[in-house]
VMD Tcl script that builds the backbone (N, CA, C; Angstrom):
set m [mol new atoms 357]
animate dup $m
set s [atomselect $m all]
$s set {name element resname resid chain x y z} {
  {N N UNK 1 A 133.920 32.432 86.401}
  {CA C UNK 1 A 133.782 32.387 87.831}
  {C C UNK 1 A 133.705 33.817 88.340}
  {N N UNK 2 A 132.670 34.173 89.392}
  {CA C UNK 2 A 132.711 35.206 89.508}
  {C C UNK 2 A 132.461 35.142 91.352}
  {N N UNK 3 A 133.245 35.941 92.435}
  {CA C UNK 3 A 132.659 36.084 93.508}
  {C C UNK 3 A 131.843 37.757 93.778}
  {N N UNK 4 A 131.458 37.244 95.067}
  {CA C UNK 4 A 130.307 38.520 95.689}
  {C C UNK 4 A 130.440 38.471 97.155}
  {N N UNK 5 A 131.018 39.735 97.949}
  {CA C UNK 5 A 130.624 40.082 99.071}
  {C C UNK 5 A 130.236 41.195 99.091}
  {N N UNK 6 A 129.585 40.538 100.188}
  {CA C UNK 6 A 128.550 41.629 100.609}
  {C C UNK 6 A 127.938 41.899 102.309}
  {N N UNK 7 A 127.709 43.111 102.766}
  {CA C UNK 7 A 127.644 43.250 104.531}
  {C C UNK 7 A 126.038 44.299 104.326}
  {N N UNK 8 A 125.914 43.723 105.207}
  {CA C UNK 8 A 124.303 44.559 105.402}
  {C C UNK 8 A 124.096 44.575 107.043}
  {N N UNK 9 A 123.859 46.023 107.461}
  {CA C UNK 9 A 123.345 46.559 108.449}
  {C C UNK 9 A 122.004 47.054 108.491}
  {N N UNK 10 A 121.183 46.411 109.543}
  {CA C UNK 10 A 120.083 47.377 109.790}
  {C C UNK 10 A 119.645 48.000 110.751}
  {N N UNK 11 A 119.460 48.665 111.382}
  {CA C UNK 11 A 118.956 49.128 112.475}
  {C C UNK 11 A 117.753 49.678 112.137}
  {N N UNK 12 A 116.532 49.219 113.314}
  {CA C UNK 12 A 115.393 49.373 113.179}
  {C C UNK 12 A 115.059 50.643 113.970}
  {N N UNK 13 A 113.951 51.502 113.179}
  {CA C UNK 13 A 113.455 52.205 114.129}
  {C C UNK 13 A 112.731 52.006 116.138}
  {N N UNK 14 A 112.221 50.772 115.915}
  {CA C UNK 14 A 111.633 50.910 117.281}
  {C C UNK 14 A 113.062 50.635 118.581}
  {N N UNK 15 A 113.989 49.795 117.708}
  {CA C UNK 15 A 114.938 50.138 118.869}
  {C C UNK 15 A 116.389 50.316 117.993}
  {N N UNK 16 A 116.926 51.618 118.145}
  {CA C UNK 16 A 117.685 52.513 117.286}
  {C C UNK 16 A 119.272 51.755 117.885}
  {N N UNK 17 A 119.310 51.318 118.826}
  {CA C UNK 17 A 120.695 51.136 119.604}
  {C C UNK 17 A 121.383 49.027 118.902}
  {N N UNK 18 A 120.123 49.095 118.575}
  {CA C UNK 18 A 120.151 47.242 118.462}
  {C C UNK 18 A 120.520 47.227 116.382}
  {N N UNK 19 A 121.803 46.785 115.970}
  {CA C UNK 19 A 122.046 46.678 114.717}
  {C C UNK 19 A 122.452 45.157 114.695}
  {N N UNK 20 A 121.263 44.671 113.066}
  {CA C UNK 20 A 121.908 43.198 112.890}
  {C C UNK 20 A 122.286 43.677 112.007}
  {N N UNK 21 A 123.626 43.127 111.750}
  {CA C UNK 21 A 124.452 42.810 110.433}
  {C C UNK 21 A 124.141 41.345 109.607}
  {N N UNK 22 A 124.608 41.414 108.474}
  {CA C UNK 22 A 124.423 39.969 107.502}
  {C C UNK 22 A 125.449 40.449 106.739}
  {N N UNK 23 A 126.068 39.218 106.277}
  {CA C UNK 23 A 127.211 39.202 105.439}
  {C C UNK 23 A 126.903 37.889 104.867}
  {N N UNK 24 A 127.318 37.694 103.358}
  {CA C UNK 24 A 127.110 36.882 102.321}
  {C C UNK 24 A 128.452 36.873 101.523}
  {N N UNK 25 A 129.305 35.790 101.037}
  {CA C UNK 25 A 130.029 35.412 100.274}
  {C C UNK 25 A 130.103 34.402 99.116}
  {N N UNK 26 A 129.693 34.526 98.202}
  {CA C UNK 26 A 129.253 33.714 97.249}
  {C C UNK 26 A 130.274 33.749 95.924}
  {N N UNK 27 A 130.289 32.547 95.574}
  {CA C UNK 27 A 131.190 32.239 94.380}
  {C C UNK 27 A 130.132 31.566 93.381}
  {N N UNK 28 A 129.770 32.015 91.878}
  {CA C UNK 28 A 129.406 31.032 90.943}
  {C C UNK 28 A 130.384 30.788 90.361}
  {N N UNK 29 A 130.268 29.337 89.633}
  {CA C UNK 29 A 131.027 28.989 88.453}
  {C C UNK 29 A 130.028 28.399 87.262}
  {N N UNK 30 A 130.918 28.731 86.404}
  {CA C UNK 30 A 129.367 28.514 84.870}
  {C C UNK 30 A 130.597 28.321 84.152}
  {N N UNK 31 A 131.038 27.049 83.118}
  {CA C UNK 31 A 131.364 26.418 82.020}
  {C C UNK 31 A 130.519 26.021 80.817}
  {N N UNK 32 A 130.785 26.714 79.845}
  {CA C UNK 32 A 130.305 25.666 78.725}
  {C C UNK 32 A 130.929 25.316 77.760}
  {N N UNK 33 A 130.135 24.357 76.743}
  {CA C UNK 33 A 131.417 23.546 75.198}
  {C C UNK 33 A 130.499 23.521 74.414}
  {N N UNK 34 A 130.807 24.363 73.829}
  {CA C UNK 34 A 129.772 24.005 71.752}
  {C C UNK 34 A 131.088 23.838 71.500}
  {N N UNK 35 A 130.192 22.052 70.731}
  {CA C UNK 35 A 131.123 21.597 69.553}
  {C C UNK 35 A 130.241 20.983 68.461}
  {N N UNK 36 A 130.720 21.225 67.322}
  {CA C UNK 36 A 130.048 21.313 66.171}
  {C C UNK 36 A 130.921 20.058 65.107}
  {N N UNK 37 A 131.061 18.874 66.094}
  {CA C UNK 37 A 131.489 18.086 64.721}
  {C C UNK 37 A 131.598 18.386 63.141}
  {N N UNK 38 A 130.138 18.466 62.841}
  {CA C UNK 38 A 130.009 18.255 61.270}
  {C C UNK 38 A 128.831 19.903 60.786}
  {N N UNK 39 A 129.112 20.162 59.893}
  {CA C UNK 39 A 127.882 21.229 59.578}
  {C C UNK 39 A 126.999 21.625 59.765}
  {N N UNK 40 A 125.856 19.933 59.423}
  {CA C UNK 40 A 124.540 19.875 60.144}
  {C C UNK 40 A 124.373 19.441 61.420}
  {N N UNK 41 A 125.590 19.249 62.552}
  {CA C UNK 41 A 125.395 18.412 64.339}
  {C C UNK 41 A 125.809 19.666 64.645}
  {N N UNK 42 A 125.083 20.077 65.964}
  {CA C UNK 42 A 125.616 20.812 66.944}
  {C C UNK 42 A 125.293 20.461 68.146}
  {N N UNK 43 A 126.429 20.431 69.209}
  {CA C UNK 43 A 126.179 19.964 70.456}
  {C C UNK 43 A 126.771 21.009 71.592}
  {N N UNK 44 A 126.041 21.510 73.075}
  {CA C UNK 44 A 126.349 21.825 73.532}
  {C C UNK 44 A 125.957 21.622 75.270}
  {N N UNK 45 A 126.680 21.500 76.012}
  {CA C UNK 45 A 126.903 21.412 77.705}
  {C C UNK 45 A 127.388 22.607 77.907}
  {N N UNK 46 A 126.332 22.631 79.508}
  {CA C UNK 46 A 126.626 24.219 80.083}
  {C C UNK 46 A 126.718 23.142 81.836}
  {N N UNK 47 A 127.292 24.145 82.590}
  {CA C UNK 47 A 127.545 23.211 84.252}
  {C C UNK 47 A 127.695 24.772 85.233}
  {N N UNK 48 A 126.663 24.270 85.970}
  {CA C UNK 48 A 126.840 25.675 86.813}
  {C C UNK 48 A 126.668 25.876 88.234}
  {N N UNK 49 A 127.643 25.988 89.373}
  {CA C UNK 49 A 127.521 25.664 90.071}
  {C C UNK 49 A 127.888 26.931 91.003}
  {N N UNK 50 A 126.473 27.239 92.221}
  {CA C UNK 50 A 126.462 28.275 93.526}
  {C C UNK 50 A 127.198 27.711 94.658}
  {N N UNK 51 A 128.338 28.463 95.253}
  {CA C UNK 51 A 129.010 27.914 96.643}
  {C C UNK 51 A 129.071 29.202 97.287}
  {N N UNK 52 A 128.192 29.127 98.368}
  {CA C UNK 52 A 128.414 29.710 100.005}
  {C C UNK 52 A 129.812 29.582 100.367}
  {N N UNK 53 A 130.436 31.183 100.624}
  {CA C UNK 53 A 132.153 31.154 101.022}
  {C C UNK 53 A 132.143 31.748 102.258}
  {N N UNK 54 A 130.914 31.270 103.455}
  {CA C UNK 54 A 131.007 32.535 104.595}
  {C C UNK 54 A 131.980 32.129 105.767}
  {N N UNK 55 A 132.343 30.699 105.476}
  {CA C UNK 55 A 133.419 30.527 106.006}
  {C C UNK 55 A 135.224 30.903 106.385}
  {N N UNK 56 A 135.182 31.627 104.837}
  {CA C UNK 56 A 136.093 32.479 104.130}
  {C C UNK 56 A 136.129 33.715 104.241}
  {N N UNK 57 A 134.989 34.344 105.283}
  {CA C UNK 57 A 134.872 35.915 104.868}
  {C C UNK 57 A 135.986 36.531 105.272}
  {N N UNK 58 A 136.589 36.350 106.256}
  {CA C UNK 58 A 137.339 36.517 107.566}
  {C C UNK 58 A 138.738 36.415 106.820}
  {N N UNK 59 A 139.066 35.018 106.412}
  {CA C UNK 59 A 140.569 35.084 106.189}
  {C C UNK 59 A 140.489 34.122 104.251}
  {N N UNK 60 A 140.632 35.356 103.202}
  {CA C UNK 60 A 140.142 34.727 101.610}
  {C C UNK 60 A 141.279 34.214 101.538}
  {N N UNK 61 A 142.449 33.793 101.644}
  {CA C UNK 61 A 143.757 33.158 101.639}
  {C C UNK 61 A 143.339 31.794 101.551}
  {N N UNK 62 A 142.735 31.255 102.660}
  {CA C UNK 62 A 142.823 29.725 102.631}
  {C C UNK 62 A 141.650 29.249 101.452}
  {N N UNK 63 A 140.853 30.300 101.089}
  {CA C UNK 63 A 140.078 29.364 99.353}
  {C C UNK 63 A 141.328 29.306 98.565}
  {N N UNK 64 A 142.573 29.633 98.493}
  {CA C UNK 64 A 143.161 29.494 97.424}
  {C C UNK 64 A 144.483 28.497 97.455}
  {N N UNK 65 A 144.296 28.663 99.079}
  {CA C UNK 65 A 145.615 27.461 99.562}
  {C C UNK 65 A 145.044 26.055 100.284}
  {N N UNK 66 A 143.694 25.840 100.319}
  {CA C UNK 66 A 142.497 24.202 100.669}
  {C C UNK 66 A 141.993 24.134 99.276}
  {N N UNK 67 A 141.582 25.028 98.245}
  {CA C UNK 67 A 141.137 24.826 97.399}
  {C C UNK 67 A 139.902 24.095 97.520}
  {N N UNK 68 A 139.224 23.928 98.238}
  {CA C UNK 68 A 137.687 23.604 98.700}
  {C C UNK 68 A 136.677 25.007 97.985}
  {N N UNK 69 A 135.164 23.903 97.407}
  {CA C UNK 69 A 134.579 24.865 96.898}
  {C C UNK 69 A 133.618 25.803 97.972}
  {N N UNK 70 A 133.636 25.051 99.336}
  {CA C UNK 70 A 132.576 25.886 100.177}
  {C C UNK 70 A 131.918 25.075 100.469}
  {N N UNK 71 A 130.259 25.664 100.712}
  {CA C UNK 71 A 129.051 24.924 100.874}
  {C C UNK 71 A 128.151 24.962 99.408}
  {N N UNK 72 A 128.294 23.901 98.496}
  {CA C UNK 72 A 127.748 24.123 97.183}
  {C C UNK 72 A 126.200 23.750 97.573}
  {N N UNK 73 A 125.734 25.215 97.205}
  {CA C UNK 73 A 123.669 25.508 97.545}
  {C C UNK 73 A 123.165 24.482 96.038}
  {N N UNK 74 A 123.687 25.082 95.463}
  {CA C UNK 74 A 123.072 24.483 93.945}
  {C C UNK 74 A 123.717 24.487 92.523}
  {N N UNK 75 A 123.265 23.125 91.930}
  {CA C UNK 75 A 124.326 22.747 90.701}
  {C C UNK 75 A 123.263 22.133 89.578}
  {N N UNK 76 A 123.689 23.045 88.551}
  {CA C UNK 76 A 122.785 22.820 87.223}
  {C C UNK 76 A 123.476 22.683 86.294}
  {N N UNK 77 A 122.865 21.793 85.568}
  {CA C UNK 77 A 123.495 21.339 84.050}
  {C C UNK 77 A 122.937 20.891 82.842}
  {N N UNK 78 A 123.190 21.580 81.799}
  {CA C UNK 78 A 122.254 21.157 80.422}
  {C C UNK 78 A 122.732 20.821 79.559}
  {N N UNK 79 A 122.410 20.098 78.558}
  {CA C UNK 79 A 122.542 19.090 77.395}
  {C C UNK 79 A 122.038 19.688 75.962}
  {N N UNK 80 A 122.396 20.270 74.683}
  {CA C UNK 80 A 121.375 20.392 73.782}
  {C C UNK 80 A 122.179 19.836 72.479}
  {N N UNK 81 A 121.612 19.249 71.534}
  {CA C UNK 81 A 122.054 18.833 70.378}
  {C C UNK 81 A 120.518 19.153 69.218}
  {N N UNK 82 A 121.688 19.213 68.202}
  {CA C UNK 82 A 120.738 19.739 67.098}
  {C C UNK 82 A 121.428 19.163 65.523}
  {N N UNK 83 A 120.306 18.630 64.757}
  {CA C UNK 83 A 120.925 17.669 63.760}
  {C C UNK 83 A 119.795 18.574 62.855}
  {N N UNK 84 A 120.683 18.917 61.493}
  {CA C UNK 84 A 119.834 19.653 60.236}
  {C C UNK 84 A 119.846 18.890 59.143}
  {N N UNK 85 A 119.051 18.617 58.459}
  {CA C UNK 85 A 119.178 17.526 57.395}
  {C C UNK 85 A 118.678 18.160 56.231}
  {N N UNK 86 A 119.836 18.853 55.352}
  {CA C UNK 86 A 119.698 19.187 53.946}
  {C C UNK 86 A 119.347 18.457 52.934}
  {N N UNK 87 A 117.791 18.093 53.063}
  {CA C UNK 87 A 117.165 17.527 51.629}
  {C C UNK 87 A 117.194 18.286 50.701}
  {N N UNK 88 A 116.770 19.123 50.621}
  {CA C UNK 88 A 116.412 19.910 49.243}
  {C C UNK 88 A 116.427 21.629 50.041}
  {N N UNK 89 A 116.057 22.262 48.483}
  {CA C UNK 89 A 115.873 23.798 48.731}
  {C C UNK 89 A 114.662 24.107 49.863}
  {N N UNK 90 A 113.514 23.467 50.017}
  {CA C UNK 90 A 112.328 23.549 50.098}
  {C C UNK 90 A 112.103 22.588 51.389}
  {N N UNK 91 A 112.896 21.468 51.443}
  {CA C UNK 91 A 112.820 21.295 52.731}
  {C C UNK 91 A 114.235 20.170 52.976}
  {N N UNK 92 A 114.288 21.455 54.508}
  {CA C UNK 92 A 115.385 20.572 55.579}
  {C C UNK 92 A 114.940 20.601 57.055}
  {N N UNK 93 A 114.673 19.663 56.980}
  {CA C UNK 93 A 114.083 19.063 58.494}
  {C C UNK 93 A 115.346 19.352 59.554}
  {N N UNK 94 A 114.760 20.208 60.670}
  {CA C UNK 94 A 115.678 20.419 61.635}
  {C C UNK 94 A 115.468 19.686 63.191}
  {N N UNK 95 A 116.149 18.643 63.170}
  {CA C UNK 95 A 115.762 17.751 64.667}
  {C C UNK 95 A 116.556 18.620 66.309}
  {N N UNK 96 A 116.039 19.184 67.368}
  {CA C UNK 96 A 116.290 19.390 68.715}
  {C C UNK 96 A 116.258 18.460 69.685}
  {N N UNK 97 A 117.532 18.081 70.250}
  {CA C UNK 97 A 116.855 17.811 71.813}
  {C C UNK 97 A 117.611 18.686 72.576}
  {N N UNK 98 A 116.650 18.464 73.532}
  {CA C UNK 98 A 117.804 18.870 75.242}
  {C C UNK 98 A 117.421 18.592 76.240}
  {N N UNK 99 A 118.035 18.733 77.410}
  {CA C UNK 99 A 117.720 18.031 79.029}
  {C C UNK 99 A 118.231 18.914 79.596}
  {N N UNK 100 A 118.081 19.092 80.877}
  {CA C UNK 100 A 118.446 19.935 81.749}
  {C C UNK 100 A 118.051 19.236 83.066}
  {N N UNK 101 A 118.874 19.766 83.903}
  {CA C UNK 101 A 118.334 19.747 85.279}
  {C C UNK 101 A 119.244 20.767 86.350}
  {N N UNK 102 A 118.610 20.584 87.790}
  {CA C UNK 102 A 119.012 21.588 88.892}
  {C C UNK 102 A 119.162 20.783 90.018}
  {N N UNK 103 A 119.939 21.114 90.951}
  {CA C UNK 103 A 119.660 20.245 92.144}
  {C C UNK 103 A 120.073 21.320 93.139}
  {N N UNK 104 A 119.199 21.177 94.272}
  {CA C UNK 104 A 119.386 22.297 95.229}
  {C C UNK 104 A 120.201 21.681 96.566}
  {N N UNK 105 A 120.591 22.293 97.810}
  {CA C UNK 105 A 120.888 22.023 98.649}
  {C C UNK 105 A 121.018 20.773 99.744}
  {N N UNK 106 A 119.581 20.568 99.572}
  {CA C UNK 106 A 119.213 19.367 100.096}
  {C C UNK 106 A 119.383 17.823 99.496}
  {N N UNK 107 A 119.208 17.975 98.284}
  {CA C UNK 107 A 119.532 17.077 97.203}
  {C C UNK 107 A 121.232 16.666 97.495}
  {N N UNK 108 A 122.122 17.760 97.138}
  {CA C UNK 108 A 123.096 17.508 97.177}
  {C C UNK 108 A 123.978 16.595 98.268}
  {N N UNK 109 A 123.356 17.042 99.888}
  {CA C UNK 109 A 123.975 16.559 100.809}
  {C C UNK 109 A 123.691 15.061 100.511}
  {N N UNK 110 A 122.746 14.598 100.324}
  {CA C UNK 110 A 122.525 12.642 100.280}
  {C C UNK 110 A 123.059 12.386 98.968}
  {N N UNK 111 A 123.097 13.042 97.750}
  {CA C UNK 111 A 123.822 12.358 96.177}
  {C C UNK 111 A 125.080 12.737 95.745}
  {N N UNK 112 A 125.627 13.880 96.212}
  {CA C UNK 112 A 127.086 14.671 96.376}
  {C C UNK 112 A 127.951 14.928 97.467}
  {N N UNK 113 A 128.116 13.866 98.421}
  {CA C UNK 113 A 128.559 14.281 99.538}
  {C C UNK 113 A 129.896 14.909 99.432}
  {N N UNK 114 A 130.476 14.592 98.949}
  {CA C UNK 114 A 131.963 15.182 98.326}
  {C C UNK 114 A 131.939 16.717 98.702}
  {N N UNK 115 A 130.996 17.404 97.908}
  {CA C UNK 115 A 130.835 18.740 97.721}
  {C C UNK 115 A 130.732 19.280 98.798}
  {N N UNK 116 A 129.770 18.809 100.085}
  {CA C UNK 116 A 129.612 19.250 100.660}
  {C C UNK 116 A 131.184 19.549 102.121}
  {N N UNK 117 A 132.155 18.774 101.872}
  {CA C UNK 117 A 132.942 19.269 102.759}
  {C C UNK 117 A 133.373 21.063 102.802}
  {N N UNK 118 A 133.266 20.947 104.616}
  {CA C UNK 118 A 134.118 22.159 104.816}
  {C C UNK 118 A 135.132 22.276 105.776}
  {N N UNK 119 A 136.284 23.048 105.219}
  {CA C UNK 119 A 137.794 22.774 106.227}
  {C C UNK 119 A 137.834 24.216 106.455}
}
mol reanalyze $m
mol bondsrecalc $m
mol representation Tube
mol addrep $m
């Protein structure tokens, strides 16, 4: 898990007196599990998930005492397994799969509503 803030000022030349600011607070989280039952199986899941904390910029205390993830933008997750089959010196057939997918913002609010709370 890693967070990021960040503040950005600009002031433009044609009018020197007028500054927008932007501020961004972002948390990823990324898990994964290789497990390797047997010699020739290997299996592994990865889960990774972006949350908007700009609600938090102000006072970081209450992410740790609501324990809410934010506004989660986007959540990805992949699948891979791999089976080796030691016939001989000369040949061992090596079988892959994997899946993956992403889901962005919009997705989430109608199939994850959960996620989307903010306190």
């Amino acid at each position: 898990m890693n967070m990021k803030e960040s503040k950005r000022d600009i002031t433009k030349r044609i009018n020197p007196d007028s500054t927008t600011t932007t501020q961004n607070f972002d948390m990823n989280r990324n898990s994964s599990i290789n497990y390797d039952p047997f010699d020739n199986l290997s299996m592994k899941y990865t889960r990774g998930l972006h949350s908007d904390l700009k609600n938090y910029i102000d006072d970081k205390t209450k992410l740790f005492t609501k324990f809410t993830p934010g506004y989660v933008n986007k959540i990805s997750e992949s699948f891979s397994a791999g089976y080796k089959l030691n016939l001989t010196n000369w040949f061992s057939p090596k079988l892959n799969y994997s899946t993956s997918y992403s889901i962005i913002n919009r997705l989430i609010k109608i199939m994850r509503p959960h996620l989307m709370r903010e306190e």
